[in-house]
N, C-alpha and C positions, 0 to 999 in steps of 0.2 A: 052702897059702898061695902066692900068686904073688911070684917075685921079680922087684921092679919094677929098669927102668934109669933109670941115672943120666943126667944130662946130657952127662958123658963117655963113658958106652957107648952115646949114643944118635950123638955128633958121629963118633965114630970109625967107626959101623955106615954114615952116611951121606957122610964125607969133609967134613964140616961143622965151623965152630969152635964151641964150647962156647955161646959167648955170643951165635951165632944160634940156637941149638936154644934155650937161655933164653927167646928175645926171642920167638920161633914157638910155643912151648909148647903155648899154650891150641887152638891149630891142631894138632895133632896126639894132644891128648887128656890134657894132662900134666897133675898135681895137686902140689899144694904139702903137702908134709908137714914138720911142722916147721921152717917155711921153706925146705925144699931140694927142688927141682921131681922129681919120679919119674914112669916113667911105665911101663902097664900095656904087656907084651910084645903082649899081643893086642890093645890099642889102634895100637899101634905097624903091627903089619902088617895091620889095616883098612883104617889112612891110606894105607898102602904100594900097597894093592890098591885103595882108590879111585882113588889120582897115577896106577897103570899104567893102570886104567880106562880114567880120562880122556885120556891121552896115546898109546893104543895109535892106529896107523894104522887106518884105517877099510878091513873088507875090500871090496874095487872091485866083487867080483863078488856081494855082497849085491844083495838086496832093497832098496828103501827100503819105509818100512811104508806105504804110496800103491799103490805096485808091490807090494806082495805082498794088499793087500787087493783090489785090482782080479784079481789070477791068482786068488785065493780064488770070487769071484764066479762 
């Protein structure tokens, strides 16, 4: 059985207040039990790993896929 986090272990892991982890919830994968929002650890660091995805610096000396399909040819 997964122990899920609470809205306070999720505001504290992020430096966030309680009541934006609330408001964001459903962005981030959260489910309502009993009325009190929980959320799945391994949901938690999907979202984590898509934001760095998204946000990481692009490396300069890549390919673009144009440029790697024309050196392919």
């Amino acid at each position: 059985m997964t122990a899920y986090m609470t809205p306070q272990d999720l505001a504290h892991r992020w430096s966030r207040r309680v009541e934006w982890v609330q408001q964001n919830a459903p962005r981030f994968g959260g489910i309502k039990i009993g009325g009190y929002w929980r959320f799945d650890p391994a949901d938690v660091e999907a979202y984590e790993a898509r934001q760095k995805a998204m946000y990481a610096p692009a490396d300069p000396l890549a390919l673009s896929p144009l440029s790697a399909k024309r050196q392919a040819s």
